[in-house]
C-alpha positions as CSV (number, residue, x, y, z in Angstrom):
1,X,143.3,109.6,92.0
2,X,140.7,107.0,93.8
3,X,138.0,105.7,91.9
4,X,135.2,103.8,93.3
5,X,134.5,100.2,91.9
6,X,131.2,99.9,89.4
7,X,129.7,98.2,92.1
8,X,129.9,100.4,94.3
9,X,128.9,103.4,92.3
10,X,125.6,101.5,91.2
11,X,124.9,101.0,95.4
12,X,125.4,105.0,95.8
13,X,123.4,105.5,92.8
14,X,120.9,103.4,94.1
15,X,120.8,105.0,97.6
16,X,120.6,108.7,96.2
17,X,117.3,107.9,94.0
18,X,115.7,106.1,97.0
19,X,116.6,109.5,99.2
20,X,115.6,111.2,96.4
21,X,112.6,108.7,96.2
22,X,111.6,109.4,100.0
23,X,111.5,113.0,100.3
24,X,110.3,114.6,96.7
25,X,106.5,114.7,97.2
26,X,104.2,117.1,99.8
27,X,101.0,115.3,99.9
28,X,98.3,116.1,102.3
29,X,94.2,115.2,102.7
30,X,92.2,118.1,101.4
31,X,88.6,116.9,101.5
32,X,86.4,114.7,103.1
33,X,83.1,113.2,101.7
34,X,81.4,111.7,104.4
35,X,78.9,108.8,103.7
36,X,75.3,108.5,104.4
37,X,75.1,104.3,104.5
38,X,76.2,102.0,106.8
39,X,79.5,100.4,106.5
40,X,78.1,97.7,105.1
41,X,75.9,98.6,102.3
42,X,78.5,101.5,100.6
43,X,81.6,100.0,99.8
44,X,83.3,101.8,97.0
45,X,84.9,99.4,95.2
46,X,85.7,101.5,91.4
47,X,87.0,105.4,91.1
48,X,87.6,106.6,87.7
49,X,88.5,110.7,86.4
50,X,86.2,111.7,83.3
51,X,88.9,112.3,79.9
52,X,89.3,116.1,81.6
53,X,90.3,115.0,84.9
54,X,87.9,117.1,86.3
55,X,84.9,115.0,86.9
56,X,85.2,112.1,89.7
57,X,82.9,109.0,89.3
58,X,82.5,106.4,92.0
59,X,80.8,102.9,92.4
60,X,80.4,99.7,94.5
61,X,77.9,98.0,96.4
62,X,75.6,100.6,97.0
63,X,74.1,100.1,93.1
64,X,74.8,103.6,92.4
65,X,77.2,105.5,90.1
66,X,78.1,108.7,92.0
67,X,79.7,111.9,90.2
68,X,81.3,115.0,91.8
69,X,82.5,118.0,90.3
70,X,86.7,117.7,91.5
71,X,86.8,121.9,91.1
72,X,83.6,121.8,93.8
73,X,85.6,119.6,96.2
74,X,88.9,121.8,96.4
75,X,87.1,125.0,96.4
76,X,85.1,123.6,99.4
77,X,88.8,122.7,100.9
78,X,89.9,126.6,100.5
79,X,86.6,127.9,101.9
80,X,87.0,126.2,104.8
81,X,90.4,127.5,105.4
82,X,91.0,124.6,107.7
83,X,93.4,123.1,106.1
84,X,90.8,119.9,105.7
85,X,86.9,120.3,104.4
86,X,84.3,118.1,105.5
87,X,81.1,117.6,103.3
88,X,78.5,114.9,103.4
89,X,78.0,112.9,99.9
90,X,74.4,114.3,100.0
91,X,76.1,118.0,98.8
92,X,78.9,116.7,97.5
93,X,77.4,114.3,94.6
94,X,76.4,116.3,91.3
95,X,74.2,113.7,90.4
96,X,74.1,110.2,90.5
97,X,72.4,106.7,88.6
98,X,71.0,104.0,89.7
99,X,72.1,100.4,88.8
100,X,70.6,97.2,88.9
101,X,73.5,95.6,90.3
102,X,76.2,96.2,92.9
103,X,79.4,97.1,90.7
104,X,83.0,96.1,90.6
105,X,84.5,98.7,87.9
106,X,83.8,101.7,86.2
107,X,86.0,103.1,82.6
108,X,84.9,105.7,80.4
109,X,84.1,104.8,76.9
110,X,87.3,106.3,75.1
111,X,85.9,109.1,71.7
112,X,82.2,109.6,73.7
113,X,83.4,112.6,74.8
114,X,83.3,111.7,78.2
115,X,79.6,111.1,77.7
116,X,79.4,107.4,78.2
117,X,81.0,105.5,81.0
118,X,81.3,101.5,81.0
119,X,80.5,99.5,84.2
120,X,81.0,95.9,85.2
121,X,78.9,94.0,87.9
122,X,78.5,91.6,90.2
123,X,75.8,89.9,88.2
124,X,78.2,89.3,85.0
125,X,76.7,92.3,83.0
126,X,79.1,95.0,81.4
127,X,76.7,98.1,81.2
128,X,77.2,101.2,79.1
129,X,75.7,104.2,80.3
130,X,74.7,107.4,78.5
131,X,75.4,110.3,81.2
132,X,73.0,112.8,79.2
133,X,70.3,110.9,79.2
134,X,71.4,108.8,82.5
135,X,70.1,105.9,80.9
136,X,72.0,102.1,79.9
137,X,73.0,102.2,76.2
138,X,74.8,98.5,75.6
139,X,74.8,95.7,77.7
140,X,77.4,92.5,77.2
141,X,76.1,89.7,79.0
142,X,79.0,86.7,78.1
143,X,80.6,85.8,81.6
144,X,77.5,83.3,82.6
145,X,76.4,85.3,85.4
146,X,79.9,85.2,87.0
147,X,80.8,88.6,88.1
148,X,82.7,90.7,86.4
149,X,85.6,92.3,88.0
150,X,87.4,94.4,85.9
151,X,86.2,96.5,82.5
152,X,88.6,98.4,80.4
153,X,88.9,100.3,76.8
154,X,91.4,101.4,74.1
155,X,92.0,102.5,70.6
156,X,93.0,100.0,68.8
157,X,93.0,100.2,64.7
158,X,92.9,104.0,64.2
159,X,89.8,105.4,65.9
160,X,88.0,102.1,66.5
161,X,87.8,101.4,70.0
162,X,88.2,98.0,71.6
163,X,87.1,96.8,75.0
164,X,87.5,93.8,77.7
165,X,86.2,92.4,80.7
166,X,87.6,89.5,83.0
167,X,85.1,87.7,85.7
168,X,84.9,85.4,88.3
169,X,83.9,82.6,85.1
170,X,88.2,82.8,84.3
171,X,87.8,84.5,81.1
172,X,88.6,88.0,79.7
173,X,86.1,88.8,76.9
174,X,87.6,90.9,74.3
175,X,84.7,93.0,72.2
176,X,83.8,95.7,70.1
177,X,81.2,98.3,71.1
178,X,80.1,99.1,67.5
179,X,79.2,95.4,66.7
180,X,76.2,93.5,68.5
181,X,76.2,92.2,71.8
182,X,76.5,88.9,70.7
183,X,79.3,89.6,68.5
184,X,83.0,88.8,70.0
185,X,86.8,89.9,69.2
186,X,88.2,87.1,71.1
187,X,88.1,85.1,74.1
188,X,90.6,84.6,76.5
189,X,91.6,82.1,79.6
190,X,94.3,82.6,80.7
191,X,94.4,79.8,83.4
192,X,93.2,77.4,81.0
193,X,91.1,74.8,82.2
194,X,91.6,75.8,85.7
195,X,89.5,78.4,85.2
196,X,90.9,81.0,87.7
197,X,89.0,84.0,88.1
198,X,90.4,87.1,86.0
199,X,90.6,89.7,88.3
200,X,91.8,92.5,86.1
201,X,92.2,93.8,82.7
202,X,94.4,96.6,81.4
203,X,94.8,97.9,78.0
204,X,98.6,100.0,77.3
205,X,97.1,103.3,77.5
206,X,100.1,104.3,75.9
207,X,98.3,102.7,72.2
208,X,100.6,99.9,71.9
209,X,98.8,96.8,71.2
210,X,99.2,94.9,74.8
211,X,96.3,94.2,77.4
212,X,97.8,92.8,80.6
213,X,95.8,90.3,82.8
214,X,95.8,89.7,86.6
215,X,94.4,86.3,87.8
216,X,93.3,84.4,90.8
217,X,95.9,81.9,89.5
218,X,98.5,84.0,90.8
219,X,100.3,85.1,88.0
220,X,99.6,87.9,85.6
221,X,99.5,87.9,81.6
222,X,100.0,91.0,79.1
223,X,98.6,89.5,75.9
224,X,98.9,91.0,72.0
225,X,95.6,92.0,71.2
226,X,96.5,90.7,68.0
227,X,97.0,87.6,68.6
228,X,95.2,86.2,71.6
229,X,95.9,82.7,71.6
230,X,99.0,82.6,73.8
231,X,99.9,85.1,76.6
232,X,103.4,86.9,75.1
233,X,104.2,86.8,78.7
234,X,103.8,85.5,81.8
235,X,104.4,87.4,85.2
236,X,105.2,84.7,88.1
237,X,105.9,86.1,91.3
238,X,103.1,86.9,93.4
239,X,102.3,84.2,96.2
240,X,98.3,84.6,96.0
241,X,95.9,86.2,93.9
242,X,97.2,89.0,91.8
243,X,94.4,92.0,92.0
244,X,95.6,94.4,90.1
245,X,97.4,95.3,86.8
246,X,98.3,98.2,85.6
247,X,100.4,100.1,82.7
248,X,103.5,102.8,84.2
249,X,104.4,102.8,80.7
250,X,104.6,101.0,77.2
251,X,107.6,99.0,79.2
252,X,106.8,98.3,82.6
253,X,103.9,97.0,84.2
254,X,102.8,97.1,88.0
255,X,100.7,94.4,89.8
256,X,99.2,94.0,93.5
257,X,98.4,91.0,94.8
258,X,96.6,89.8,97.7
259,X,100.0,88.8,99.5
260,X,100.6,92.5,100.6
261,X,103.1,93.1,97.7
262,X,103.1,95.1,94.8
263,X,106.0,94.1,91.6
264,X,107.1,96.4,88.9
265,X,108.0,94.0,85.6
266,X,109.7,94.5,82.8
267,X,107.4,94.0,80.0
268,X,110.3,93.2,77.5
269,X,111.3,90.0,79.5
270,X,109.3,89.4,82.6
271,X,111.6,90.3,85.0
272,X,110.7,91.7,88.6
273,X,112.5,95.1,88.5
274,X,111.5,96.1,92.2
275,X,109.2,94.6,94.8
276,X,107.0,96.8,97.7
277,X,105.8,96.5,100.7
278,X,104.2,98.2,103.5
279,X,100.5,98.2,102.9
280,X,98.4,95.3,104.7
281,X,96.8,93.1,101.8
282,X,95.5,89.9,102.5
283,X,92.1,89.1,101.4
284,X,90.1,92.6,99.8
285,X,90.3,94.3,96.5
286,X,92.0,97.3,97.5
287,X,92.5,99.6,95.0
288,X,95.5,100.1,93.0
289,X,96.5,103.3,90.9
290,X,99.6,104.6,88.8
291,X,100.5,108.2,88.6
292,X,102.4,108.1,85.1
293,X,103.8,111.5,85.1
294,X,105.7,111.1,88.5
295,X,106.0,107.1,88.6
296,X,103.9,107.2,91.6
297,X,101.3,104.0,92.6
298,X,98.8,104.6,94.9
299,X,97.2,101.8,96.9
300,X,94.8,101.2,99.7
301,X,94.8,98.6,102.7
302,X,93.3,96.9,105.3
303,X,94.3,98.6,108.0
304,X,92.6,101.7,106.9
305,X,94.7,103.8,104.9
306,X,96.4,105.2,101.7
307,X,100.0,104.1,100.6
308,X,102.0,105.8,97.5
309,X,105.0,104.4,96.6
310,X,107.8,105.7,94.0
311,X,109.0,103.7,91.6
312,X,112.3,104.3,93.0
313,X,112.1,102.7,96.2
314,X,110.6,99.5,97.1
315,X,109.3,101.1,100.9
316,X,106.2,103.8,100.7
317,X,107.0,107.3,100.7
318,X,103.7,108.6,102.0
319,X,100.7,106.8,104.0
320,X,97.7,108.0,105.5
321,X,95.1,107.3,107.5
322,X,91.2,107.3,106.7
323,X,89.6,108.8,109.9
324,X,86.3,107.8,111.5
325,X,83.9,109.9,109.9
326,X,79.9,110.1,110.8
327,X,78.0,107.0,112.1
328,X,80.4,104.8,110.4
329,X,83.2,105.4,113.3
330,X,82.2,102.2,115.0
331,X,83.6,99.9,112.7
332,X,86.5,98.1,113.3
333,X,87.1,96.4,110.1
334,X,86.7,98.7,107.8
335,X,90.0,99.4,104.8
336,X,90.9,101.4,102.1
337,X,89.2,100.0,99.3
338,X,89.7,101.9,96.0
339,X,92.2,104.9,94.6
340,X,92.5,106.5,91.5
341,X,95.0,109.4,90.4
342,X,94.1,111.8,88.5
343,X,96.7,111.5,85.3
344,X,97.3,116.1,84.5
345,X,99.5,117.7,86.2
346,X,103.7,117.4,86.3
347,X,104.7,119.0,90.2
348,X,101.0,118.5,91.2
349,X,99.0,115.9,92.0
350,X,95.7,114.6,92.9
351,X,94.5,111.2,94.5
352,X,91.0,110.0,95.6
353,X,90.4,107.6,97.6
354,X,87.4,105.4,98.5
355,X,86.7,103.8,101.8
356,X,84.9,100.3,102.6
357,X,82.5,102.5,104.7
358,X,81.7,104.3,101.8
359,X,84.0,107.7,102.5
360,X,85.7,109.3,99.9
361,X,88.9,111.1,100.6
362,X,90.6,113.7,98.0
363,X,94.7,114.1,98.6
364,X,96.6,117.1,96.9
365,X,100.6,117.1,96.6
366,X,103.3,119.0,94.9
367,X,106.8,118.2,94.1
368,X,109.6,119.5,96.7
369,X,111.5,122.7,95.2
C-alpha cells in the first residue's frame, strides 16, 4: 500500500484549506450611504458596532460622531429590491454629535450599556460621551496635544474596566475611568526614547490580561497589563509603520502595516504564522477589522476598495470596489479608509466600510452550503 511522505501530506493539507479558504464565503454590497461633504472634509477614519451589533457609529474629520440604525440600512436594501440600496447620510443617520475636534477612533465604554462611547482626537483629548444626553462625560487630556490615534477598553479585575490610548507623543496611556482625570494606571513607550508614534492599541477581548501595541517604529508589542514595564513580546516583521493591531483570539494576533502587508503572530512566541498581500497600503490609515467567528480580516486600501482575507490563505478571498457616488465621483485619490465587522453571527456576516470621501458601504455574506 503507498503512503505519501509527512511532507507531502502537510503540502496537500495545506492546499485543501487554502481551496477551502478561497471559495467558503458569498459576500456582496447591500447598501450605500452616500455623503453630503466634499472629499476632503469627510473622511471616516473610525467604525465601531454598539455591544448589540445593531447600532453603527462612524467618525473622522468631519467633527461629527454619526449613528445609523444597521436594521434601517438592510431593510432599505430589501425595499429596493435591487439588489443594492442607495440612501444619502442625511436619511440614513439616526442622529449624530458634534465634536470639537476631528477624530481618529471611536470604542464603546464596555458595562454602560451601550450608553457611552469613548473617542480619541486629533487634538490629544480622549472624550467620553453620554449618548442620552449627547453630551461629553470624561475627558483625559495626557498625550501633550499630540493626537491620539487609537482608544480602547476592557474588563480587567472582575467588573472594573480599564482603558488605553496611544498618540503621535509615542506613548500608550493606560487609565481608569472611575478615578480622576489626572489619575494614571500606567504609562507606556514602547519605542523608548525614540518616541515613535503609537498607532494602535488593543486589549484581548477574549479577558486575558494582554493589550497589544502597533507603532510607527515598525514593530508591534502585546504587553501584560500587569506588568507594564517591559513588552512580553515583540513582533518584528513589518518594513514600515505598523497601523494596526488586532486580537483573532487569546493566541494569535493580526497587524497591518503601512508596507501593504498584513501578519498573523503567534502570541505564545512571536512567530509570523502567515503573511498577506493584495491590498495597496503605503501611506493612509486604512482600516483594519477581524471577524472572530469565521477568522476573517477585513481591510481597506488605496486603490479604493474592500479586501477580506481568511486566515487560511495568505492571498484575499473577496475584494470590492467603492463606486463613485454623488459629487464626490471626481476624485482620483480617494481609498478605503476604515472597516469594521460586526462580531454575531456564525454562516452570516456583516462588514461596513468607510470611504476617504466620506461614503459608507454595508457588505452582507453567508457561508457556502
Amino acid at each position: 500500500m503507498n503512503t505519501l511522505h509527512p511532507h507531502k501530506q502537510q503540502q496537500e493539507q495545506a492546499q485543501q484549506e487554502e481551496e477551502e479558504a478561497r471559495y467558503e464565503w458569498d459576500l456582496s454590497l447591500s447598501t450605500v450611504v452616500s455623503s453630503s461633504s466634499s472629499s476632503a472634509s469627510d473622511v471616516i477614519g473610525a467604525i465601531e458596532f454598539d455591544p448589540t451589533d445593531n447600532i453603527v457609529a462612524t467618525a473622522g474629520i468631519s467633527r461629527k460622531i454619526r449613528f445609523y440604525g444597521l436594521p434601517s440600512l438592510l431593510r432599505n436594501n430589501a425595499v429596493s429590491g435591487t439588489g443594492v440600496s442607495f440612501v444619502d447620510q442625511a436619511t440614513a443617520c439616526e442622529y449624530y454629535i458634534s465634536t470639537p475636534a476631528k477624530l481618529s477612533s471611536l470604542r464603546w465604554r464596555p458595562g454602560s450599556g451601550g450608553r457611552v462611547i469613548g473617542s480619541g482626537d486629533y487634538d490629544g483629548v480622549v472624550t467620553e460621551y453620554d449618548l442620552e444626553k449627547r453630551t461629553p462625560v470624561f475627558e483625559r487630556d495626557e498625550h501633550g496635544g499630540r493626537r491620539v490615534w487609537s482608544v480602547d477598553y476592557t474588563r480587567h479585575g472582575g467588573a472594573s474596566t480599564v482603558g488605553a490610548s496611544g498618540s503621535d507623543d509615542g506613548t500608550m496611556q493606560v487609565w481608569d475611568p472611575r478615578c480622576p482625570p489626572e489619575e494614571s494606571v500606567g504609562v507606556v513607550r514602547p519605542a523608548g526614547i525614540c518616541r515613535s508614534a503609537v498607532c494602535c492599541v488593543e486589549f484581548d477581548p477574549s479577558g486575558g490580561p494582554a493589550v497589544a501595541v502597533g507603532c510607527a517604529d515598525r514593530k508591534g508589542y502585546v504587553y501584560d497589563v500587569r506588568k507594564l514595564v517591559d513588552p512580553a513580546l515583540t513582533l518584528q516583521g513589518h518594513t514600515k509603520t505598523v497601523s494596526y493591531v488586532r486580537f483573532l483570539d487569546g493566541g494569535t494576533v493580526v497587524t497591518a502595516g503601512t508596507d501593504g502587508f498584513l501578519k498573523l503572530w503567534s502570541v505564545e512566541d512571536g512567530r509570523v504564522i502567515r503573511t498577506y498581500e493584495g491590498h495597496v497600503n503605503n501611506r493612509n490609515f486604512v482600516g483594519l477589522s477581524v471577524w472572530r467567528n469565521g477568522a476573517l480580516f477585513g481591510c481597506g486600501s488605496e486603490n479604493n476598495r474592500v479586501f477580506v482575507y481568511d486566515r487560511r490563505w495568505g492571498k484575499p478571498v473577496w475584494v470590492d470596489g467603492f463606486e463613485p457616488v454623488g459629487m464626490n465621483s471626481g476624485s482620483d485619490k480617494r481609498f478605503v479608509s476604515s472597516v469594521c465587522w460586526r462580531q454575531s453571527g456564525v454562516d452570516q456576516c456583516t462588514l461596513v466600510a468607510g470611504g476617504s470621501d466620506g461614503v459608507l458601504q454595508v457588505y452582507v455574506g453567508k457561508r457556502k452550503p
